[in-house]
TORPA-239165 format. One record per residue (C-alpha): x, y, z; residue number from 1; chain; residue in three letters. Coordinates in Angstrom, 3 decimals. Example, Ala and Ser with C-alpha at 12.3 -4.5 7.8 and 13.67 -1.06 7.14 Angstrom:
((12.300, -4.500, 7.800), 1, 'A', 'Ala')
((13.670, -1.060, 7.140), 2, 'A', 'Ser')
# end
This chain:
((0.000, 0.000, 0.000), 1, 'A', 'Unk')
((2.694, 2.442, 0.775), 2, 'A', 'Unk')
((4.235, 1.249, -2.381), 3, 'A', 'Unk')
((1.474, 2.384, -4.643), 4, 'A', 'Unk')
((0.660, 5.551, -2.817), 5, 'A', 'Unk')
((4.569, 6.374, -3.154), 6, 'A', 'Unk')
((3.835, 5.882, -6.798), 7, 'A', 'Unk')
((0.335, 8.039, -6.895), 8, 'A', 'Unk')
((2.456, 10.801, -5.150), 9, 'A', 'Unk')
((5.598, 11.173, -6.930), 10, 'A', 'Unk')
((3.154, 10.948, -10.511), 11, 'A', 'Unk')
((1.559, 13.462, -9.237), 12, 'A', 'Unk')
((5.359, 15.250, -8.569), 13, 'A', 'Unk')
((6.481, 14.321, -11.970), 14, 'A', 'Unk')
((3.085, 16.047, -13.562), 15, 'A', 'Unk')
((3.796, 19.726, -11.572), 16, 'A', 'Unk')
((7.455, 19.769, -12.269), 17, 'A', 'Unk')
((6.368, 19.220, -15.813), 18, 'A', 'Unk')
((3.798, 21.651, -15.733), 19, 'A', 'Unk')
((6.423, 24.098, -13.766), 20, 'A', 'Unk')
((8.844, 23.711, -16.770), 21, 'A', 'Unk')
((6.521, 24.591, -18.854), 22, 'A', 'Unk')
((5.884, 27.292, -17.633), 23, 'A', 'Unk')
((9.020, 28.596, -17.168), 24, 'A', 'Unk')
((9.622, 28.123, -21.142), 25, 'A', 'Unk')
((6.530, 30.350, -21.048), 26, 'A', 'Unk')
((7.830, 33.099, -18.675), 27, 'A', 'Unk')
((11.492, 33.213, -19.978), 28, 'A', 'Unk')
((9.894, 33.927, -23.929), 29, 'A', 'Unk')
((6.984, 35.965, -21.960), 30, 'A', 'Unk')
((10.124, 37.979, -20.590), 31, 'A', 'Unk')
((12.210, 37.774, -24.111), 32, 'A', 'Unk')
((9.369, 39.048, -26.128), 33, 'A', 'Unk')
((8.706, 41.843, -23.614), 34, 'A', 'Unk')
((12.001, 43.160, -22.783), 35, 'A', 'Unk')
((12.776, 42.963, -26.940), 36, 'A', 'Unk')
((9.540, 45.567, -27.461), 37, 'A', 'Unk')
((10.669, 47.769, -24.055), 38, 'A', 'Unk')
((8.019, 46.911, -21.990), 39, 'A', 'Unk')
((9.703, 44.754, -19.614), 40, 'A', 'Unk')
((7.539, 42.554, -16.724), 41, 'A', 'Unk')
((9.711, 42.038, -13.724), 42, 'A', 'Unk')
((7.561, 40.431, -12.070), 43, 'A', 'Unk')
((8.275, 37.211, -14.596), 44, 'A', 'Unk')
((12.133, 36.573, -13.434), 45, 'A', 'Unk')
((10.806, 36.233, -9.569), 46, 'A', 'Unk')
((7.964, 33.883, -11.347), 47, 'A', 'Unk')
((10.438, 31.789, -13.367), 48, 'A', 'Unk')
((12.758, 31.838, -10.263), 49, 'A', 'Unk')
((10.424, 30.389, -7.958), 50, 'A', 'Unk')
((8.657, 27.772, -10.531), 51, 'A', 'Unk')
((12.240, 26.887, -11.338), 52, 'A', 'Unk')
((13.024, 26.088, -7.297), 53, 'A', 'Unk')
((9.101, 24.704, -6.790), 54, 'A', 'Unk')
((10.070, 22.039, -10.280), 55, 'A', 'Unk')
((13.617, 21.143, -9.044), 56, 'A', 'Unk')
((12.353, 20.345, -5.325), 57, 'A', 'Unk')
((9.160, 17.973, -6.460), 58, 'A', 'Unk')
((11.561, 16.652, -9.265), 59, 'A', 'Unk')
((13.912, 15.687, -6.974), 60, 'A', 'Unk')
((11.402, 13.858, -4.741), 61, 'A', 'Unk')
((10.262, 12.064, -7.539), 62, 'A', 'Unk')
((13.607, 11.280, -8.148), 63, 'A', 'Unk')
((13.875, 9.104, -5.108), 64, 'A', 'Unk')
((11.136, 7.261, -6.094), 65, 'A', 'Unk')
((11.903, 6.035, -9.190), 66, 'A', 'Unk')
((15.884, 5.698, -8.421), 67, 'A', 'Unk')
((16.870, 8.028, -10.442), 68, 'A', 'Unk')
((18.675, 10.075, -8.020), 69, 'A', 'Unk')
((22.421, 11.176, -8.686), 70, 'A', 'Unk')
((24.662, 8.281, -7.477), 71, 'A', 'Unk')
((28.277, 7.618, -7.288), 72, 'A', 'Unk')
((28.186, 3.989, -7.421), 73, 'A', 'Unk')
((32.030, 2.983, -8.087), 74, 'A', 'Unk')
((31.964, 1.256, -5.087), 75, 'A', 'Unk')
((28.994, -0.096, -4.853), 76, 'A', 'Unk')
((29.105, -1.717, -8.634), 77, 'A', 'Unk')
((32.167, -4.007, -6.993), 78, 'A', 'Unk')
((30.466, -5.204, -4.513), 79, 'A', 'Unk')
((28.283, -8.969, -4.105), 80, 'A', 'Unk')
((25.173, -8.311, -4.320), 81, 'A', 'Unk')
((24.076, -8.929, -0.615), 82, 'A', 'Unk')
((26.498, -6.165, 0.167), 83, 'A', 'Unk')
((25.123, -4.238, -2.343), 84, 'A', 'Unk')
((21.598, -4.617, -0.976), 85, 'A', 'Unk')
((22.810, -3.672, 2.221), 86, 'A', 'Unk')
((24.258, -0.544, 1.353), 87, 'A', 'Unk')
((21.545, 0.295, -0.649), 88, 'A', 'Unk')
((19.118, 0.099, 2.655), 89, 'A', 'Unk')
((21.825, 2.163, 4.353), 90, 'A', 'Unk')
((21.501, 4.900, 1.731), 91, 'A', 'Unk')
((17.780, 4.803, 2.165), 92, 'A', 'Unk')
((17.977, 4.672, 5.598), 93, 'A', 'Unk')
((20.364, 8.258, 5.426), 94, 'A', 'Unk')
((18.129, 8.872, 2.989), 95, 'A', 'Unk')
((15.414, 8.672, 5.586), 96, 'A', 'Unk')
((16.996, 10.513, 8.225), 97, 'A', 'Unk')
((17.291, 13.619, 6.160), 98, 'A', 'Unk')
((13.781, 13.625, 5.278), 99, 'A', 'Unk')
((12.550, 13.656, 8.814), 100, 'A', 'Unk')
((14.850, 16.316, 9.444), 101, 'A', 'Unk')
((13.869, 18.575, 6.578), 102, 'A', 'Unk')
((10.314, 18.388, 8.447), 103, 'A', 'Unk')
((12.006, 19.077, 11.529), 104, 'A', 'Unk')
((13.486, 21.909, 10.457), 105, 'A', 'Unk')
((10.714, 22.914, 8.547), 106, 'A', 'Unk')
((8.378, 22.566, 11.651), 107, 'A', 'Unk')
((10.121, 24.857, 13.258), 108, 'A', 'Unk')
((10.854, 27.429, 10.592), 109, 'A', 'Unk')
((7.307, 27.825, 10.355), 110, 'A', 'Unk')
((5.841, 27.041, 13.611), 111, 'A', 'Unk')
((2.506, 26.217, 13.194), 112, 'A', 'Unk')
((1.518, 25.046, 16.627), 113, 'A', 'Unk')
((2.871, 28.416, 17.589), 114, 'A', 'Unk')
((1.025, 30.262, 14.894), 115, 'A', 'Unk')
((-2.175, 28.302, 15.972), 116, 'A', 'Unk')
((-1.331, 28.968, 19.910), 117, 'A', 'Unk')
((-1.908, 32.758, 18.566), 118, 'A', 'Unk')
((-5.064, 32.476, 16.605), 119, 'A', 'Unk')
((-3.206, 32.712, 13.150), 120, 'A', 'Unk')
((-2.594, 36.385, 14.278), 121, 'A', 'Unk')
((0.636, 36.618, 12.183), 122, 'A', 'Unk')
((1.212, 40.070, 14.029), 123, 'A', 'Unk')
((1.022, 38.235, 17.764), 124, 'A', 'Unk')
((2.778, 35.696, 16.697), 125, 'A', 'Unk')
((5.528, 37.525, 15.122), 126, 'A', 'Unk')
((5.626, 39.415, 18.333), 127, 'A', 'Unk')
((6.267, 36.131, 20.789), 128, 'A', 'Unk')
((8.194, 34.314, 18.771), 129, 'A', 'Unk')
((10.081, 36.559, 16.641), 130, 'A', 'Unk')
((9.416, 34.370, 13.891), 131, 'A', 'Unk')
((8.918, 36.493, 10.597), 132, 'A', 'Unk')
((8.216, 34.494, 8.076), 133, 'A', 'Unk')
((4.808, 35.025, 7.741), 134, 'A', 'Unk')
((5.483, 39.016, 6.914), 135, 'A', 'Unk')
((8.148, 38.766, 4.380), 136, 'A', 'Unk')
((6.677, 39.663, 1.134), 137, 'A', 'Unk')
((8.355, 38.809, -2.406), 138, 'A', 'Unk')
((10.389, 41.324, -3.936), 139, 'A', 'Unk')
((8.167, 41.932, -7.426), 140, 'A', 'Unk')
((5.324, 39.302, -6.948), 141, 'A', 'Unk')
((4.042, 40.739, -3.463), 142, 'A', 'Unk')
((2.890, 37.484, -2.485), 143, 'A', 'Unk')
((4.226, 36.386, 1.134), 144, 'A', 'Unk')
((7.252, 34.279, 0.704), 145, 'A', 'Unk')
((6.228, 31.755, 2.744), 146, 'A', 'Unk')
((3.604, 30.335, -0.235), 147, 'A', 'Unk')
((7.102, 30.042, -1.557), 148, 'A', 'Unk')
((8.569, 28.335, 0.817), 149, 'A', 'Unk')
((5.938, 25.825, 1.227), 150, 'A', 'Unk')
((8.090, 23.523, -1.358), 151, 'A', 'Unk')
((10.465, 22.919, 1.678), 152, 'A', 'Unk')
((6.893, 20.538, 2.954), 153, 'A', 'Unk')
((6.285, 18.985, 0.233), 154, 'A', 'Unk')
((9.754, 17.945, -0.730), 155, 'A', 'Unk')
((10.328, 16.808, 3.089), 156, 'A', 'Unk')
((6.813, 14.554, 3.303), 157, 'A', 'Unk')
((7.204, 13.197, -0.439), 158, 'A', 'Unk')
((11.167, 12.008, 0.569), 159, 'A', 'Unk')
((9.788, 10.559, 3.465), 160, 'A', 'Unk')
((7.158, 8.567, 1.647), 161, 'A', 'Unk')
((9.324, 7.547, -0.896), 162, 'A', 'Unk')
((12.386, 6.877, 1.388), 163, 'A', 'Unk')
((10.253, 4.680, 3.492), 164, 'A', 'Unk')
((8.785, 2.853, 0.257), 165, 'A', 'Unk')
((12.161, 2.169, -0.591), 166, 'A', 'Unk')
((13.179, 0.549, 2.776), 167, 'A', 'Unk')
((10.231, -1.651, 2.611), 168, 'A', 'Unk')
((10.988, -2.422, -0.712), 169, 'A', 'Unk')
((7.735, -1.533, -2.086), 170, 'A', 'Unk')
((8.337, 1.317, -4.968), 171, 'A', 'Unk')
((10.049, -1.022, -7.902), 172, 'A', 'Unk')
((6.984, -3.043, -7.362), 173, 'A', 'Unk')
((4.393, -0.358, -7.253), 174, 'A', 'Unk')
((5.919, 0.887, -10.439), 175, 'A', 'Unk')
((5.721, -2.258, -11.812), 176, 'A', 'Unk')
((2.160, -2.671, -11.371), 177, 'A', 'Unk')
((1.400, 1.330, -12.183), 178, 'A', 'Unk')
((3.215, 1.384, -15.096), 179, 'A', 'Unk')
# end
């Protein structure tokens, strides 16, 4: 079961970071075609900035799903294959471990017990805490930053899904089956 909903998620991933680069293609012409008639939009290089970090994150969650991570696998290529398998948990396991403490990290970079403890009074919060996030506006877009920053979440819960599909040993054979 985790196997397959490992699969549904990084699918779903793989379809935004697609959609994402598409759009980028569209905001880097968008910004071309505008800047060539004098009329630039600066508003589009924040866009294609943040679509380009939003893509890479979910990509690279995706990424551990499937196994198509970056690897440096000169050692690993000489060894048996039960030692192989072993270090292949151990990755996952590391793997694992930085997951959990992406959403750590993120936990407390955004505090949302804390923001809750306040009534999702960003100003009362801000004022206990000291905890800005929730103020910081983008530079062109205008949107608070932490919409932005929301990939950090995503990327942290979709490694851990995957990471623990991979130590159970369940993704190649919910791909199998999805695919």
């Amino acid at each position: 079961m985790i196997g397959r909903i490992s699969a549904r998620w990084a699918r779903i991933e793989l379809a935004l970071a697609a959609a994402l680069a598409v759009s980028i293609t569209c905001l880097i012409l968008l910004n071309v075609v505008t800047r060539s008639i004098g009329a630039a939009l600066y508003w589009v290089d924040e866009l294609a900035i943040y679509a380009m970090a939003w893509m890479t994150f979910l990509g690279a969650s995706a990424a551990l799903h499937f196994g198509h991570n970056v690897a440096v696998t000169i050692l690993t290529d000489s060894l048996i294959p039960v030692l192989r398998r072993i270090t292949a948990k151990m990755v996952d396991l590391i793997v694992l471990a930085f997951a959990l403490c992406m959403i750590w990290f993120c936990w407390r970079w955004f505090s949302p017990y804390q923001l809750a403890l306040h009534g999702f009074d960003t100003e009362a919060f801000q004022g206990t805490v000291f905890n800005f996030i929730y103020a910081e506006p983008t530079t062109t877009l205008g949107i608070p930053k932490y919409w932005v920053w929301m990939v950090m979440w995503a990327f942290a819960l979709g490694a851990t899904l995957h990471s623990v599909a991979n130590l159970l040993g369940q993704n190649a054979a919910a791909t199998d089956q999805d695919t």
